[in-house]
GUTORKOL-443508 format. One record per residue (C-alpha): residue in three letters; x, y, z. Coordinates in nm, 3 decimals. Example, Ala and Ser with C-alpha at 12.3 -4.5 7.8 and 13.67 -1.06 7.14 Angstrom:
2
+------+---------+---------+---------+
| resn |       X |       Y |       Z |
+------+---------+---------+---------+
|  ala |   1.230 |  -0.450 |   0.780 |
|  ser |   1.367 |  -0.106 |   0.714 |
+------+---------+---------+---------+
//
This chain:
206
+------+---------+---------+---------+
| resn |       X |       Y |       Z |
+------+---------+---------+---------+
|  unk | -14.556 |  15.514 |  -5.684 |
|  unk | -14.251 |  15.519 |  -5.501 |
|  unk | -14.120 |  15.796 |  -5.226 |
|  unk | -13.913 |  15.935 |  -5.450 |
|  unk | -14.161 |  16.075 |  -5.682 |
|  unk | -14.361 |  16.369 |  -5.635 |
|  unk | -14.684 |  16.288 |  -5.603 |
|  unk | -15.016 |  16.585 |  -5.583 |
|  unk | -15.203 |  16.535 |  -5.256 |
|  unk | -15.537 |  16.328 |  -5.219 |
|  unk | -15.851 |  16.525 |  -5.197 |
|  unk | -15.874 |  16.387 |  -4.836 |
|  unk | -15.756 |  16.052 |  -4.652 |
|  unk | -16.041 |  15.892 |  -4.483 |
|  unk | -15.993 |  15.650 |  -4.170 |
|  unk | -15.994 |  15.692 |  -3.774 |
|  unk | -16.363 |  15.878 |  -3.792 |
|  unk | -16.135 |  16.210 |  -3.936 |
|  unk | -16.083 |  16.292 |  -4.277 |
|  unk | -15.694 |  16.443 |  -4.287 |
|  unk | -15.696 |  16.741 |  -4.544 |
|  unk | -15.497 |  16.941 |  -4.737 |
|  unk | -15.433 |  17.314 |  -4.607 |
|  unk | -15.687 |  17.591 |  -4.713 |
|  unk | -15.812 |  17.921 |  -4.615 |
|  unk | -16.090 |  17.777 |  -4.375 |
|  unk | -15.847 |  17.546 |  -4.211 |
|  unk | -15.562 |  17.768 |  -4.120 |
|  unk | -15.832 |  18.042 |  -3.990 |
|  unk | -15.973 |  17.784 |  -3.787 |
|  unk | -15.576 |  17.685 |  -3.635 |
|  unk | -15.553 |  18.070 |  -3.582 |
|  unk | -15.855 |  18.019 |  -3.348 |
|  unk | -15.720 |  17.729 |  -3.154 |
|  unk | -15.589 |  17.717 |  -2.808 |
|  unk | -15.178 |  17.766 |  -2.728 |
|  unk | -14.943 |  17.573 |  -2.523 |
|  unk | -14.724 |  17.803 |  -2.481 |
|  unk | -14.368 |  17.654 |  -2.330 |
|  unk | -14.226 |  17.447 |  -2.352 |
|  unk | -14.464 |  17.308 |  -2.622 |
|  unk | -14.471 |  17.673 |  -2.780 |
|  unk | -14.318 |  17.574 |  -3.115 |
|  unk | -14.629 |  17.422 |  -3.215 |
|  unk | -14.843 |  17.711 |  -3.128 |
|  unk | -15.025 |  17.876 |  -3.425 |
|  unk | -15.122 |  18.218 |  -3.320 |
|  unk | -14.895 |  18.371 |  -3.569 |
|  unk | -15.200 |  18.254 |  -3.828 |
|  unk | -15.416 |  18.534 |  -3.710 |
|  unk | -15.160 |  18.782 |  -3.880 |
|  unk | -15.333 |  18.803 |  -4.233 |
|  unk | -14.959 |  18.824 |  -4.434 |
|  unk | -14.837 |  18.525 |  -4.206 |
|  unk | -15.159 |  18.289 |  -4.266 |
|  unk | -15.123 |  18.356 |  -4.671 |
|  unk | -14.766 |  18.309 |  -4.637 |
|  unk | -14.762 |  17.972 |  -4.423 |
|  unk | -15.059 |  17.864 |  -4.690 |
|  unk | -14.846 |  17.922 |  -4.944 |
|  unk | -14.584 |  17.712 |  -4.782 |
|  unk | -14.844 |  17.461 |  -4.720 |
|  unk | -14.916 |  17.376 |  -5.079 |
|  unk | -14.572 |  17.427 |  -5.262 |
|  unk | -14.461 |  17.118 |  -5.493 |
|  unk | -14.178 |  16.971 |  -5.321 |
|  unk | -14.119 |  16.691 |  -5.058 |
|  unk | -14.384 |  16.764 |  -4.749 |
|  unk | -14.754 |  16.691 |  -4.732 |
|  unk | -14.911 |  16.916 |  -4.460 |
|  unk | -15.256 |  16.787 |  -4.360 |
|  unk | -15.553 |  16.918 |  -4.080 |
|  unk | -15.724 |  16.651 |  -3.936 |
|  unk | -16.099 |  16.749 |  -3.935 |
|  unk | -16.450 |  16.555 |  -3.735 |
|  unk | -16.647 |  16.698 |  -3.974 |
|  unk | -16.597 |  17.035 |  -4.070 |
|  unk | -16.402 |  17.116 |  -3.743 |
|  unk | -16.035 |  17.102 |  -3.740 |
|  unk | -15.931 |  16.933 |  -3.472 |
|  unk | -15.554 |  16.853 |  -3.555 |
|  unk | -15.252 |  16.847 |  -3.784 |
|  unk | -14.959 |  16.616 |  -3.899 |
|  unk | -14.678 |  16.681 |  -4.198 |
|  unk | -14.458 |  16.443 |  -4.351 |
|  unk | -14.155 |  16.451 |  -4.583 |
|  unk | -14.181 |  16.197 |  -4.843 |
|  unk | -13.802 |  16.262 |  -4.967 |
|  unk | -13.589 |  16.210 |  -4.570 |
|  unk | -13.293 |  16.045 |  -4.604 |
|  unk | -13.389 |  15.832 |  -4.254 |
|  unk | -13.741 |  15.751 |  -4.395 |
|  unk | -14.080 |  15.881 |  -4.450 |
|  unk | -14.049 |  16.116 |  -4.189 |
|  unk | -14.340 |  16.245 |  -4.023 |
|  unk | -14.300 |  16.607 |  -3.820 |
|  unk | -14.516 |  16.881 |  -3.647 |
|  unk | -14.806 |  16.655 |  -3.543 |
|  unk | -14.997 |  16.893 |  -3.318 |
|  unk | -15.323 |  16.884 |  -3.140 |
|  unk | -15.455 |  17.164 |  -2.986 |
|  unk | -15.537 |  17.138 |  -2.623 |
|  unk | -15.893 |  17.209 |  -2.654 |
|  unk | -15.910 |  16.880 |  -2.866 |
|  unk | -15.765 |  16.655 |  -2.659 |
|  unk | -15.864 |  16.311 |  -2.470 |
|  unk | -16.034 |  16.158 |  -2.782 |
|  unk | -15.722 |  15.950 |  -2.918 |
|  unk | -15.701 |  16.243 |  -3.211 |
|  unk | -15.303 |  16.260 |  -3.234 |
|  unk | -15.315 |  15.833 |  -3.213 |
|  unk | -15.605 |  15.849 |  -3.465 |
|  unk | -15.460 |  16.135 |  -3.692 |
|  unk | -15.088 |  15.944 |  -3.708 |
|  unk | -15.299 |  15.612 |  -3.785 |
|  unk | -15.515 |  15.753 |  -4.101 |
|  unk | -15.147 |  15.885 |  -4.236 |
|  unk | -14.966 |  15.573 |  -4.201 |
|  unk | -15.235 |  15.356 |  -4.368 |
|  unk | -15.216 |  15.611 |  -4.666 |
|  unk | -14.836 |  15.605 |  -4.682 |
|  unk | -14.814 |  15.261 |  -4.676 |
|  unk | -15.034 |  15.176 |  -4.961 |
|  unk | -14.843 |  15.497 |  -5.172 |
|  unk | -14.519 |  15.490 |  -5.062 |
|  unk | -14.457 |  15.121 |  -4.967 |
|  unk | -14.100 |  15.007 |  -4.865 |
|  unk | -13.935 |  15.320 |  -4.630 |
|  unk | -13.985 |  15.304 |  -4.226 |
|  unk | -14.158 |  15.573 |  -4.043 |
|  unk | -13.970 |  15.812 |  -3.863 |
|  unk | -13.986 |  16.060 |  -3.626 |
|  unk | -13.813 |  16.314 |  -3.331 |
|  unk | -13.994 |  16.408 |  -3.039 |
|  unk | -13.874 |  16.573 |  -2.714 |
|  unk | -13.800 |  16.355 |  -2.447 |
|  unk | -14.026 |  16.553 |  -2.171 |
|  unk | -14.329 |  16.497 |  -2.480 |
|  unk | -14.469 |  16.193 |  -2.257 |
|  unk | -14.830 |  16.210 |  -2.383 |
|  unk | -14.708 |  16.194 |  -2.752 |
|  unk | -14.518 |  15.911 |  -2.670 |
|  unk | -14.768 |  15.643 |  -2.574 |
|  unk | -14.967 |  15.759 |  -2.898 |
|  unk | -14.644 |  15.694 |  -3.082 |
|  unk | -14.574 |  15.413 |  -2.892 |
|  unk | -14.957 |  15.226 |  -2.947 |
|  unk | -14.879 |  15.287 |  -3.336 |
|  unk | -14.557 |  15.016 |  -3.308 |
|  unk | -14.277 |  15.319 |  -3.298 |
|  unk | -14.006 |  15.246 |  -3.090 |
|  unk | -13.680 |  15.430 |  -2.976 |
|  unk | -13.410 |  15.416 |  -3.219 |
|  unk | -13.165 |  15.659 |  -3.070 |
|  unk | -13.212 |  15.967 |  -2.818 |
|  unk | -12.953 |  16.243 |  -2.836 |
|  unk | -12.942 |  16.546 |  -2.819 |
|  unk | -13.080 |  16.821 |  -3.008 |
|  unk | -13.027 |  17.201 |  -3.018 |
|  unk | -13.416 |  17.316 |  -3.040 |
|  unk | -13.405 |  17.715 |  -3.168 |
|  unk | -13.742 |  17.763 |  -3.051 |
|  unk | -13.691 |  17.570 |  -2.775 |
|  unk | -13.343 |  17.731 |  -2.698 |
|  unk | -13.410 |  18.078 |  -2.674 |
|  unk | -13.754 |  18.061 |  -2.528 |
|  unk | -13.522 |  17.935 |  -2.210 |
|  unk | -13.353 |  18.255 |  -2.182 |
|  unk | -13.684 |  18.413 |  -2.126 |
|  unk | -13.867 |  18.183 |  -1.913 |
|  unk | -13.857 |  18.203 |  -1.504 |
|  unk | -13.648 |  17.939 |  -1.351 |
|  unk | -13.978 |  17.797 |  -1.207 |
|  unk | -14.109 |  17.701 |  -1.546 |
|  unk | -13.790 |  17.556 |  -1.675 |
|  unk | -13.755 |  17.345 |  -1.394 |
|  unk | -14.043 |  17.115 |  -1.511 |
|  unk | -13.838 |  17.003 |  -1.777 |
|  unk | -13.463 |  17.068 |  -1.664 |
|  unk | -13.352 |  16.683 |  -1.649 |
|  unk | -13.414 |  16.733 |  -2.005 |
|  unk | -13.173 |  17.003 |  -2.086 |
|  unk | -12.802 |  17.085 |  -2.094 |
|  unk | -12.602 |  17.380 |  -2.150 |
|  unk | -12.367 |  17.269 |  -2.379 |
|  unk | -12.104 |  17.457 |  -2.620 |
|  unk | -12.281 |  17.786 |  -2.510 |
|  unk | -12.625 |  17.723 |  -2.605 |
|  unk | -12.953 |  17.509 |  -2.457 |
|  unk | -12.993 |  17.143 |  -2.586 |
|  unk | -13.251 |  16.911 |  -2.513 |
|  unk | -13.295 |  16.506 |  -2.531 |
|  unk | -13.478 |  16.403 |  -2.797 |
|  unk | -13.563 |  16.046 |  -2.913 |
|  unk | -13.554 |  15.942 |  -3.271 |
|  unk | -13.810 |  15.724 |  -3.357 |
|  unk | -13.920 |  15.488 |  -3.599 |
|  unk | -14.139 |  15.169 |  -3.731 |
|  unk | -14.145 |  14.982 |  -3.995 |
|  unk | -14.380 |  14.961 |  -4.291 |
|  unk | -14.607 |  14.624 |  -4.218 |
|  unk | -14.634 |  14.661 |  -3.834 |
|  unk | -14.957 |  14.532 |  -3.667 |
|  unk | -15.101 |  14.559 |  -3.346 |
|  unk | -15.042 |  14.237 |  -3.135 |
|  unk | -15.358 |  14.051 |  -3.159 |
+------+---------+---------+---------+
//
């Protein structure tokens, strides 16, 4: 199978002690249910879910034909995380809104999650590098990245929608936390973000 083909999704991928599934009606109410961030990590937030029309919609979404794979990462029957990837990026198999709620964290799950993925990609999609973008001030993410083999490939920077107008509204006191982070540039907010990547094959130094 090659990443170019479009490929239906596993019943689950096993590995990690989680079982990474696809999105259904029990999973997304369960997101609705978990705890929010709010800025400047608000773009992952999933409140929206308890909305009835926006749950079927993002559902929906969730299990068109088409390039991304959006799995919950579940101990159990409890869902305790979430990762997509796009199979078809240009850059690589490129792996995006990997989010765990704050009420699951301190057990490795994001580390754990990202781990079960890449095993499965690599034995279905062999050949393309992981990639990724993450938000410079996203330290905790990083050393999860980083413990996978991910390294910096290039940091730029980024005009973040969410991110950007979510600033406007903020106190000064909250965007200070991140302001080294930021620039006003060309009339708008941008923030650093690092590209990311590792190649297919990578092991953990013995």
């Amino acid at each position: 199978m090659t990443a170019t083909s479009t490929a239906t999704y596993p019943t689950a991928i096993l590995g990690e002690g989680l079982e990474l599934r696809p999105w259904d009606e029990d999973l997304v109410a369960q997101m609705a249910r978990w705890g929010e961030r709010g800025f400047p990590y608000h773009a992952f937030d999933l409140g929206h879910l308890r909305d009835p029309v926006r749950a079927r919609s993002d559902l929906a979404r969730a299990k068109e034909a088409g390039p991304h794979r959006h799995f919950v990462a579940c101990e159990g029957d409890t869902a305790v995380g979430r990762v997509s990837v796009n199979l078809h990026d240009r850059a690589g198999l490129y792996l995006w809104a990997v989010h765990v709620p704050p009420e699951h964290e301190g057990r490795g799950v994001c580390r754990r999650m990202m781990a079960a993925l890449l095993a499965w990609l690599e034995a279905e999609y062999p050949g393309p590098d992981f990639v990724l973008t993450t938000n410079t001030f996203a330290d905790h993410a990083h050393r999860a990245y980083h413990s996978l083999g991910f390294k910096i490939a290039e940091t730029r920077w980024h005009y973040d929608r969410p991110l950007a107008e979510q600033l406007w509204r903020v106190p000064r006191e909250q965007r200070k936390a991140i302001e080294k982070h930021l620039r006003f540039h060309n009339g708008r907010w941008e923030v650093r973000t690092h590209l990311m990547s590792r190649p297919q094959g990578w092991s953990a130094p013995a």
